[in-house]
N, C-alpha and C positions, 0 to 999 in steps of 0.2 A: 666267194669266201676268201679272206685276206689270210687268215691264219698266221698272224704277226709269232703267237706263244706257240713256242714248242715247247713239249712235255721231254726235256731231259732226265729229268728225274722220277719218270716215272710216278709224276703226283697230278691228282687235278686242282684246279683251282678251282676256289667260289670267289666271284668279285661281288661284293658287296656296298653298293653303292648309293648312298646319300644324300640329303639336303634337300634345302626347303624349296615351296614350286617355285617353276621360273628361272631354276639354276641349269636345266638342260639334262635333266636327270634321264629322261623316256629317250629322248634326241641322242644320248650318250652311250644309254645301257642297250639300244637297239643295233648301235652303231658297232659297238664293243662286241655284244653275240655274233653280230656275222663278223667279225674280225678272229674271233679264238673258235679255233675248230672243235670240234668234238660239243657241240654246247648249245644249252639252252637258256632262253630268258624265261625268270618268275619274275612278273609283275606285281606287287603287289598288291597297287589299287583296283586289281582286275579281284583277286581274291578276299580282300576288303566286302568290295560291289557285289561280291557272290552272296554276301549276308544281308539279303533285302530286307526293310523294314518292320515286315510281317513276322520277323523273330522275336521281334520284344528285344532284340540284348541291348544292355547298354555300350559306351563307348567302350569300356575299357574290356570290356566280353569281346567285344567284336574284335579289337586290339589283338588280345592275348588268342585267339580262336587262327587270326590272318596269321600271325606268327606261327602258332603252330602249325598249321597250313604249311606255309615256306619252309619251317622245317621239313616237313615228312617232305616237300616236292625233294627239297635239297639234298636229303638223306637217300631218297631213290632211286636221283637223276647220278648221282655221285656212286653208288651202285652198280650203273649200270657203265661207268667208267666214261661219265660225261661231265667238261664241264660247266659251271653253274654262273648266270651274272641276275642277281636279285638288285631289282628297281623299285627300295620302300624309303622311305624315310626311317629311320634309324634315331630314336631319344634317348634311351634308357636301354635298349635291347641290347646291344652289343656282347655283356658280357654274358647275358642269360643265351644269347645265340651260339657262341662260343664254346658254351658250356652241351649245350647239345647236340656241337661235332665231337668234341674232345675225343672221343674214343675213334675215332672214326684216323685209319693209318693214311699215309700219299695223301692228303686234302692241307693243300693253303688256299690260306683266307688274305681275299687282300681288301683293304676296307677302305673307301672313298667317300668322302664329304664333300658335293662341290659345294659353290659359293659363288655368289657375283656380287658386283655393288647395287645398294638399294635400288639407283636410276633402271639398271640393266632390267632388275626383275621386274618394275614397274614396266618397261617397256615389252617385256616379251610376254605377262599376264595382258595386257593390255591386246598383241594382237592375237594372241589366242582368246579371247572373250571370258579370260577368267579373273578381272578384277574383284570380284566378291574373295578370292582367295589370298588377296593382298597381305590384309591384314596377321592371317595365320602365318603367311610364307615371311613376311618381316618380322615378327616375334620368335619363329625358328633360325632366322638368318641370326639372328642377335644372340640370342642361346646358345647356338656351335659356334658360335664367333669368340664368345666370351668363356668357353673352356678349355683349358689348356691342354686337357687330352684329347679334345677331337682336333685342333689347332692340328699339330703333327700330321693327322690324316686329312687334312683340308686343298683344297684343288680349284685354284679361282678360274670359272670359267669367262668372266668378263670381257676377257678381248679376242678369246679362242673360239678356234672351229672344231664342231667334236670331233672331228678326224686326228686335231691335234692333243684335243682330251682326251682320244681314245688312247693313241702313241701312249701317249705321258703312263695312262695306268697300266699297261700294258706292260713299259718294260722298266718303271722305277720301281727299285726294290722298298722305297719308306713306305708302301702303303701295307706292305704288311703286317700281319698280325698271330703271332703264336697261339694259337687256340688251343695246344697241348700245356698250356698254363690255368687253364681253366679247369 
């Protein structure tokens, strides 16, 4: 364990991090938990996958259901005075997430969008055997691309090594996010 973050202040953190596949999001947030001590990763296509078929739900059921999920992990792990790095994609959630630490004292949120250029993600879907996911992962590249408040929380991984993306979220202070505003 690298244990880059110390907890001067006595707060935990959740790192919260983003974007479409391909961008190095699993490669990033795994690298990052064994880097911050005290912590745990919630994946959350692992808790998605937990809702097989046989549910009936539809997407946005199964959506809102993984969310809640991450919360209660996040709310317990954070509890138990540990901290948090959440590996989901991130569309619309942020503020409804936000709003369901709020109360919650010592917790920052730091919130991370990566990003690569189009080529990158075709190339890294490609040798992981998941080009059927192209098409979703470049319609979300373009959506956080094109908003000017995820813009601010955005982290191009295109020419980095996640050791070097880890450093970055680690210890720049723009990726945070006041969730006692919510």
């Amino acid at each position: 364990m690298g244990g880059y973050e110390l907890n001067k202040q006595n707060k935990n953190i959740v790192y919260l991090i983003s974007g479409p596949l391909g961008v190095g999001k699993s490669t990033t947030t795994k690298e990052l938990a064994r880097n911050v001590e005290q912590c745990v990763l919630i994946e959350g296509d692992v808790l998605l996958n937990m809702l097989n078929d046989e549910l009936l739900l539809s997407w946005e059921e199964r959506l809102r259901l993984t969310w809640e999920n991450i919360v209660a992990l996040t709310r317990n792990s954070l509890k138990h005075d540990l901290n948090v790095v959440i590996d989901f994609v991130v569309e619309e959630e942020l503020e409804w997430f936000c709003e369901h630490l709020s109360d919650l004292k010592n917790v920052s949120l730091k919130y991370v969008v990566l990003k690569a250029d189009k080529e990158k993600i075709i190339e890294r879907l490609k040798i992981r055997g998941d080009i059927d996911s192209l098409e979703r992962s470049l319609f979300l590249l373009n959506k956080m691309v094109s908003s000017p408040s995820i813009n601010k929380f955005s982290y191009d991984t295109t020419l980095k090594q996640p050791s070097e993306t880890v450093k970055e979220v680690i210890k720049s202070t723009r990726f945070y996010v006041t969730i006692e505003a919510y």
